[in-house]
C-alpha positions as CSV (number, residue, x, y, z in Angstrom):
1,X,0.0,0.0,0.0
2,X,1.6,3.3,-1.3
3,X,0.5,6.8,0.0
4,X,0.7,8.3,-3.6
5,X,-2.3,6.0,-4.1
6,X,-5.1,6.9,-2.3
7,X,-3.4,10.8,-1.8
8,X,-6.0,11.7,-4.3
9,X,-9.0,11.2,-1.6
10,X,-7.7,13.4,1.4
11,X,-7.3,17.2,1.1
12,X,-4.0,18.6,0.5
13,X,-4.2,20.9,3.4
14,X,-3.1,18.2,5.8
15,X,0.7,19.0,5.8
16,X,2.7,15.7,6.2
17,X,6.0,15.0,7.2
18,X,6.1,11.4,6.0
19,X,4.6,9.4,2.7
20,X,4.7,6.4,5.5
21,X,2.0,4.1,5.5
22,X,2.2,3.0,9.1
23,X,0.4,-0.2,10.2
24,X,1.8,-1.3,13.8
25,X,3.5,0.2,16.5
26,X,5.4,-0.5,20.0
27,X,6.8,1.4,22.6
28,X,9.4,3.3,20.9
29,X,8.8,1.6,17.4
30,X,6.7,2.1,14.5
31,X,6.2,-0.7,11.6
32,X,5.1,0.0,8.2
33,X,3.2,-2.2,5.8
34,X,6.2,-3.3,3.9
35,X,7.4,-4.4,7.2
36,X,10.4,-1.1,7.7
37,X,11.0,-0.3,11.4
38,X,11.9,2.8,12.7
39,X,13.1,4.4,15.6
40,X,10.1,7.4,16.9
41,X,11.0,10.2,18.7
42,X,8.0,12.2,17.4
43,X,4.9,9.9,19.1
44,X,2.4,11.4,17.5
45,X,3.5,14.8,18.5
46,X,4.6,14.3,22.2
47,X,1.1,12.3,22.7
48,X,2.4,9.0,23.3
49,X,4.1,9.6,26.9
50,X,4.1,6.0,27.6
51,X,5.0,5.1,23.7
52,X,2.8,3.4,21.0
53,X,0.3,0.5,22.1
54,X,0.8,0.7,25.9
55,X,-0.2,-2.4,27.5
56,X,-2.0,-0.8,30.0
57,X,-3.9,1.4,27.8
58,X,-4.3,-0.7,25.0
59,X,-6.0,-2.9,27.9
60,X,-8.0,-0.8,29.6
61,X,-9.5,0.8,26.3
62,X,-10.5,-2.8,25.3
63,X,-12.7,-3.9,28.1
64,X,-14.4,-0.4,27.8
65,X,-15.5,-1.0,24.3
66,X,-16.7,-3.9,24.9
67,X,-19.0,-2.2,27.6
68,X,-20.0,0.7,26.5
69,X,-18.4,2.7,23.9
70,X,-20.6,6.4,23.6
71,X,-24.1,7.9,24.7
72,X,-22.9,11.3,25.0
73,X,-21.8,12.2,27.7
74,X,-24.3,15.1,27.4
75,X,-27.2,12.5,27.8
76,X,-25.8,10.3,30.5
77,X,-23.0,10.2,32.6
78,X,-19.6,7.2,32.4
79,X,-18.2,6.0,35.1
80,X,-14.7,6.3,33.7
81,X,-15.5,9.8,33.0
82,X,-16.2,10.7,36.6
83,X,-13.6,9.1,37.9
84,X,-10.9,10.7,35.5
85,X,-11.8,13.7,36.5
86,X,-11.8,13.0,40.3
87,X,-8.4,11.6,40.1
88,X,-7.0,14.7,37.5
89,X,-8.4,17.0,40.5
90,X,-5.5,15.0,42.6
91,X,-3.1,16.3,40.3
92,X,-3.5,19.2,39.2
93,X,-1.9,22.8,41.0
94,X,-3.8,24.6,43.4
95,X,-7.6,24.7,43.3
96,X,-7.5,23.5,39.5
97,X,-10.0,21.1,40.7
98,X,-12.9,21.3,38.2
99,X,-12.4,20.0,34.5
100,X,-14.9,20.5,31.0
101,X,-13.4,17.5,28.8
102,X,-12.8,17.6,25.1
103,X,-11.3,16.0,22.0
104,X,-8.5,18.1,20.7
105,X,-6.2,21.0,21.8
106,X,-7.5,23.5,19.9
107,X,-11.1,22.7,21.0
108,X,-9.3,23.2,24.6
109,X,-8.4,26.6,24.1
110,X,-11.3,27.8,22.4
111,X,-13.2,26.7,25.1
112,X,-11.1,28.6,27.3
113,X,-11.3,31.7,25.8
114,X,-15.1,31.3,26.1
115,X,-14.5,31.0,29.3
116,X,-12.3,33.5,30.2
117,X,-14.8,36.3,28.3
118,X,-18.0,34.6,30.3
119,X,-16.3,34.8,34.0
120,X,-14.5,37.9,33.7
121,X,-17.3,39.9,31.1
122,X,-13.8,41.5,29.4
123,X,-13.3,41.2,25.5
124,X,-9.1,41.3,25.5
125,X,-7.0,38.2,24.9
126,X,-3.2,38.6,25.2
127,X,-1.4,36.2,23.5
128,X,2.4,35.2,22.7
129,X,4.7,35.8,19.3
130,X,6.2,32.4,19.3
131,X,2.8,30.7,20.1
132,X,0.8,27.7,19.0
133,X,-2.3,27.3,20.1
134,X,-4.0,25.2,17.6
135,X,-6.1,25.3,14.2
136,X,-9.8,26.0,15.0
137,X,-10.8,29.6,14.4
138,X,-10.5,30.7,18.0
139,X,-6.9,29.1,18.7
140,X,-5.6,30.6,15.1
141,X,-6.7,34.0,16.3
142,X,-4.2,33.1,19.6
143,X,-1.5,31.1,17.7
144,X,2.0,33.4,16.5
145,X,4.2,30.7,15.9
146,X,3.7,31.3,11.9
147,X,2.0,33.1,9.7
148,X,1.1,30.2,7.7
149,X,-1.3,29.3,10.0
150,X,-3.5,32.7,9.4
151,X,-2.5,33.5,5.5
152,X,-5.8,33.6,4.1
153,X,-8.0,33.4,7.3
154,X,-8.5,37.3,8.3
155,X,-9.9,38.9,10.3
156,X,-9.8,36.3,13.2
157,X,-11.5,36.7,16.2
158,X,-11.1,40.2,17.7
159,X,-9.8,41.8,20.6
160,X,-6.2,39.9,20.4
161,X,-3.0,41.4,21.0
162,X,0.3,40.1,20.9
163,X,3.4,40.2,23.2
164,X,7.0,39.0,22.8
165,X,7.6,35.5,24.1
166,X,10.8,35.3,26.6
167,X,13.3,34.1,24.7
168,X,16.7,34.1,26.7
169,X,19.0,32.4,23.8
170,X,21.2,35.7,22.8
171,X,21.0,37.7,25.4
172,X,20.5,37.3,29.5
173,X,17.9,36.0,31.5
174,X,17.4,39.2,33.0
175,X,17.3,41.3,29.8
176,X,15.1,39.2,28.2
177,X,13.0,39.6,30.8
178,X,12.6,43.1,31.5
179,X,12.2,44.0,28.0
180,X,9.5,41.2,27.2
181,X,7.6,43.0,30.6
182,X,8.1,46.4,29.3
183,X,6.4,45.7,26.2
184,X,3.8,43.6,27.9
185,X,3.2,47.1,29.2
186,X,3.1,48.8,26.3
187,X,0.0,46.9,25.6
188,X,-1.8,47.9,28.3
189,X,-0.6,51.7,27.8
190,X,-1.0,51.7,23.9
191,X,-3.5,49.3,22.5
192,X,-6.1,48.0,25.4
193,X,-6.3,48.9,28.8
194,X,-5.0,45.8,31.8
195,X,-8.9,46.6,33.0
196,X,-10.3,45.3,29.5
197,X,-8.2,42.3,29.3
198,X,-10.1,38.9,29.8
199,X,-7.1,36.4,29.8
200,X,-3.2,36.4,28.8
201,X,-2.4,32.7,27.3
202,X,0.7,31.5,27.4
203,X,2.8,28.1,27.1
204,X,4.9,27.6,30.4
205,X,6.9,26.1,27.7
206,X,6.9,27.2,23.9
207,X,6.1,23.6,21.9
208,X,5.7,24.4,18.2
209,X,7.5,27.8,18.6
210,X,11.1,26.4,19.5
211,X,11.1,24.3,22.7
212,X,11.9,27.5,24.7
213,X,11.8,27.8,28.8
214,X,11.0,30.9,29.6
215,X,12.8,32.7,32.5
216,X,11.4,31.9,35.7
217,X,11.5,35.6,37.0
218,X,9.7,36.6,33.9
219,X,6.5,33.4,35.0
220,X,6.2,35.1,38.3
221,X,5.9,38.4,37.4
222,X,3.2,37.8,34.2
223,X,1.7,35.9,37.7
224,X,1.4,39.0,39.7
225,X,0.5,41.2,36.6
226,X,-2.6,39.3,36.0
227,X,-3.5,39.3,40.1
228,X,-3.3,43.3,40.2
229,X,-5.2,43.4,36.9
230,X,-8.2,40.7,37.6
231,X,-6.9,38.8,34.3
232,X,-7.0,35.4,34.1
233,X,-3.8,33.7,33.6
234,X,-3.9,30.4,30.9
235,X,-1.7,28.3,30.8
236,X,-1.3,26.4,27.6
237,X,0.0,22.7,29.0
238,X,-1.4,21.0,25.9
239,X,2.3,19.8,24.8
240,X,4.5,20.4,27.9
241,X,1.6,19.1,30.4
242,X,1.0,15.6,31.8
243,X,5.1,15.0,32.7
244,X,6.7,15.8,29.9
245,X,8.9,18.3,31.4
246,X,9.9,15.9,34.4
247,X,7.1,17.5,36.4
248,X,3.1,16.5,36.0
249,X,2.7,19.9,34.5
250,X,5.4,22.6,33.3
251,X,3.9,25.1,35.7
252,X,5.6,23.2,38.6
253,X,8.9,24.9,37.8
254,X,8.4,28.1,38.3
255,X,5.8,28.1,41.4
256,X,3.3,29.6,39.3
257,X,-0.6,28.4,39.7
258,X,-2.8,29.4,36.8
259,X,-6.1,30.2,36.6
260,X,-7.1,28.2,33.6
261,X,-5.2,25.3,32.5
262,X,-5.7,23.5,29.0
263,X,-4.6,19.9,28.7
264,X,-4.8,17.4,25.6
265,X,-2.0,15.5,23.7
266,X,-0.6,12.7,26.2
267,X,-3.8,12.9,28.4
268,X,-5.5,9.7,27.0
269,X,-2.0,7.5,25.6
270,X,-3.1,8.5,22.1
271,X,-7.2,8.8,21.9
272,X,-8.4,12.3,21.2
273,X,-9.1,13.8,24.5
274,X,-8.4,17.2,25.6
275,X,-9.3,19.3,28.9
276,X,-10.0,22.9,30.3
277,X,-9.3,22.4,33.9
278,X,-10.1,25.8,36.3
279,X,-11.3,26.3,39.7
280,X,-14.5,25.9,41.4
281,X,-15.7,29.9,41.1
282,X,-14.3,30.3,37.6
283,X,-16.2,27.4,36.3
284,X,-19.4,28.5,37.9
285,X,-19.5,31.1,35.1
286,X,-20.3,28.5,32.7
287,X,-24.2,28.2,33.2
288,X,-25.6,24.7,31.3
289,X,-25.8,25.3,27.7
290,X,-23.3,27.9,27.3
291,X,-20.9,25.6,26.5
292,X,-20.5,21.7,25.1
293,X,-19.1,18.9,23.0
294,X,-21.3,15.5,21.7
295,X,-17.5,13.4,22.0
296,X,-15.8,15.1,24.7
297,X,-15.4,13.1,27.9
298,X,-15.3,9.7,25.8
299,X,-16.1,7.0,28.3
300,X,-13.3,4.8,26.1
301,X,-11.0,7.8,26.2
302,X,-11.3,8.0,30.0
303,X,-10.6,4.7,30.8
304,X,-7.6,5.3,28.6
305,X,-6.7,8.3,30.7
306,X,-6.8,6.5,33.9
307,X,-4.8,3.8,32.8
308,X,-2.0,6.3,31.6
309,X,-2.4,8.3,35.3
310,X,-1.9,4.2,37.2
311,X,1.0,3.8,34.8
312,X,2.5,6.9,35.9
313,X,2.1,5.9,39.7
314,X,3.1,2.3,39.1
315,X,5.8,2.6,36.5
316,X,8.0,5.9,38.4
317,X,7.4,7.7,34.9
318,X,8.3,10.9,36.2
319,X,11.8,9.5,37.5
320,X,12.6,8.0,34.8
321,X,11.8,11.3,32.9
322,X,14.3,13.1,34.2
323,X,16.8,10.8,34.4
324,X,16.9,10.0,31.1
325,X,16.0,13.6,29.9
326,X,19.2,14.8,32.2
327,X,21.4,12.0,29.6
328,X,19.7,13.4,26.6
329,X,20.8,16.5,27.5
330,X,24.2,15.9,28.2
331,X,25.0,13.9,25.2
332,X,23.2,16.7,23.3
333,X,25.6,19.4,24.9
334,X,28.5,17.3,24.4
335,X,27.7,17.3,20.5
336,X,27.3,20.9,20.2
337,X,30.7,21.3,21.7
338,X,31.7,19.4,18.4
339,X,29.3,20.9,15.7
340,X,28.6,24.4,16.5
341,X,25.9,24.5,13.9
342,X,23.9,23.5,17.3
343,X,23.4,27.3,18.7
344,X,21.6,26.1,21.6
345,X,20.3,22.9,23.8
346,X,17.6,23.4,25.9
347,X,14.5,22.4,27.4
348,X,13.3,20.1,30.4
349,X,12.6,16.9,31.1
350,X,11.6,14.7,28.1
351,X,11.1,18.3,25.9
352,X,14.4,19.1,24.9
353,X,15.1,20.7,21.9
354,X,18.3,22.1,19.5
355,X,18.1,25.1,17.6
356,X,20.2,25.2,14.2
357,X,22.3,28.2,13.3
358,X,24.7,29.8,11.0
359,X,28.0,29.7,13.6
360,X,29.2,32.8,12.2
361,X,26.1,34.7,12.9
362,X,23.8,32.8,14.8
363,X,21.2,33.2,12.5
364,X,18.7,30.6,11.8
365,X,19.6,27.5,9.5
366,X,16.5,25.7,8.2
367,X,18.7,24.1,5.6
368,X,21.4,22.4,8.0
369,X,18.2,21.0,10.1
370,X,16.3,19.5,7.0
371,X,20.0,18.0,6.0
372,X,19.9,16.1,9.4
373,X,16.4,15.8,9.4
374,X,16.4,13.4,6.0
375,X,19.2,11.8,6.9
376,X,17.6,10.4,10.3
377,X,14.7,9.5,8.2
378,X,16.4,7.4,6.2
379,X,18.2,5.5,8.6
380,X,14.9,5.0,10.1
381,X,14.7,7.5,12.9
382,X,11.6,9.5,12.7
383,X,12.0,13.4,13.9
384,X,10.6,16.8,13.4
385,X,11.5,20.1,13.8
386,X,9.9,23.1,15.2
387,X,10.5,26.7,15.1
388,X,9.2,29.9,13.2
389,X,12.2,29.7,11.2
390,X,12.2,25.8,10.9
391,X,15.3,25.6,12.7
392,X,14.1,23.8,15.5
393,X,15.1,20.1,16.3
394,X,13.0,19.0,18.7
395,X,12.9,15.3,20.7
396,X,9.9,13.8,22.1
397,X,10.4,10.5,22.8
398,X,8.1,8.4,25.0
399,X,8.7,9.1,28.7
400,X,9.4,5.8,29.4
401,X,12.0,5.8,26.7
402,X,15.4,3.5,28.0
403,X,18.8,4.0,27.7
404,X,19.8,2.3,25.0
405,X,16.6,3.4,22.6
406,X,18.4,7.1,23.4
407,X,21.1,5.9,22.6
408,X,20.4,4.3,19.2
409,X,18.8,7.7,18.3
410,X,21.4,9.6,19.5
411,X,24.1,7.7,17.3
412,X,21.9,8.1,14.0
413,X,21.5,11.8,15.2
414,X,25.0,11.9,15.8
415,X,26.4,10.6,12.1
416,X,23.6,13.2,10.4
417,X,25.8,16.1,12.2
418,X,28.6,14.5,11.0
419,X,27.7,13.8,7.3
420,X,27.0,17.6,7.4
């Protein structure tokens, strides 16, 4: 079975990074139907946090369907349902205790944005350059990762205005973060009052935009902003969420609590599901009807989810995130010691990433990435970059990746810098 024919059926819009017609998968390993194997440190996007077919998952999604497998949960309630949200409310910061499930990440953030406008009656939405946010209407209007995403789409959804992501790579923490706060400012002096602003969204760790942590100074003080302004702060955990960053949620590491929090990717070990999770007054805004969804809060989905929460529990997930993220990262930095086309390592955890530059000028290199890129590809490691630019490498293997799976990838990685 070739891609090429049966491409004629699906609309081109869908950007793919592979022709690969992928039949069966494994942990770290994906199988195609002419029986290839490779090597996948994309999981579906940082969804598969326990890697492809989980046992536990794959399990618990089984005996679900057999019971029951949808009746909206509109109509009627699931007991899987219930109790993933009882046991999310156990993990979640601070009095982020009450959660409105859904089926995608954009979905998530649209609904958040709804709900922002209904609890605090303000129009504004501050939003990120760097962002990504999803494809729906609503999360285009937030998303600045690329304008590829809006080309064609205006005008977007009102009232949205954009400030400077914290970006410390070429220059110091402490610059980058006054300057991003000054013209946070700005904003609020220029273009919309702090009083008419509903929500600021932001990623506690940019995904699509580069892999970038953001200064932790700069976290607190967006935290305290918001407070004195009665803005609701968002936090955009859709890709750094649910332990990828060697805490439960990315928001851990700099001691900040949001108001709203959006979940989705690794939240069901690969069925849609998706989540706004926010506190017991803010959700009160939300009268019946104002909001809904016929698929979200899957009964199969949630028993998914609970599996992957157990798993996490039973399997020390989180340690073994940051152990093996902390060897990622050192063989990463010992490479860039070597090949200086790597301008910087960063990230946390499991969500590490390498941005590609001219040495000369640090300037973005696209090109030198793509080089790698294909050449991991066709020794049968799958990868994908990130980045406004394109110049982003990023790595998101499972997070119960091993040793020695690093290690494979790594080496492949390794000889693509090399054949540079």
């Amino acid at each position: 079975m070739k891609f090429d024919d049966y491409k004629q059926y699906l609309s081109p819009v869908l950007a793919k990074a592979t022709n690969l017609v992928v039949e069966s998968a494994q942990g770290c390993y994906v199988k195609d139907v002419d029986g290839n194997e490779y090597l996948d440190f994309v999981q579906g996007i940082a969804v598969n946090a326990l890697g492809h077919c989980h046992p536990k998952v794959v399990e618990a999604a089984c005996e679900q369907t057999k019971k029951l497998i949808s009746a909206s949960f509109n109509l009627v309630n699931y007991p899987s349902t219930l109790k993933l949200a009882e046991e999310l409310a156990k993990v979640t910061p601070g009095e982020l205790n009450v959660t409105f499930f859904s089926n995608g990440g954009s979905e998530a953030n649209d609904g958040a944005i709804k709900l922002a406008r209904s609890y605090t009656k303000r129009p504004g939405i501050i939003a990120f350059k760097g962002s990504f946010h999803g494809r729906s209407l609503g999360a285009t209007s937030i998303t600045g990762s690329n304008s590829k995403y809006r080309n064609n789409y205006e005008p977007l959804l009102g009232g949205v205005y954009f400030a400077p992501y914290p970006i410390p790579y070429r220059t110091t923490e402490e610059e980058c973060t006054q300057r991003c706060l000054s013209e946070l400012q700005e904003i609020f002096d220029r273009l919309i009052p702090a009083d008419n602003v509903a929500m600021v969204i932001i990623e506690p760790v940019l995904g699509e935009g580069g892999y970038v942590v953001p200064p932790v100074n700069y976290m607190k003080a967006l935290r305290e902003i918001c407070t004195k302004h009665g803005i609701l702060l968002v936090f955009d955990e859709i890709q750094s969420g649910y332990g990828r960053t060697g805490k439960m949620f990315a928001s851990e590491h700099f001691g900040v609590v949001p108001d709203i929090m959006t979940l989705g990717k690794a939240i069901a070990g690969g069925f849609p599901m998706s989540a706004i999770v926010s506190t017991k007054e803010i959700m009160s805004a939300w009268k019946p009807g104002m909001h809904g969804t016929t698929f979200g809060g899957h009964p199969v989905c949630a028993a998914a989810g609970l599996a992957v929460l157990e798993a996490f529990k039973e399997e020390h997930i989180l340690e073994n995130c940051n152990a093996q993220g902390a060897y990622l990262k050192e063989r990463l930095l010992k490479l860039q010691k070597e090949h200086p086309v790597m301008g910087d390592v960063r990230g946390l955890g499991l969500m590490i990433g390498v941005e590609f530059v001219h040495p000369e000028d640090k300037s973005p290199n696209a090109d030198a990435l793509n080089k790698v890129k294909d050449y991991c590809f066709k020794n049968g490691l799958l990868t994908l970059s990130c980045g406004v630019h394109g110049n982003g490498f990023r790595f998101a293997t499972p997070l119960n990746v091993k040793k020695e799976e690093l290690d494979k990838g790594l080496d492949i990685f390794e000889e693509a810098l090399k054949a540079l």
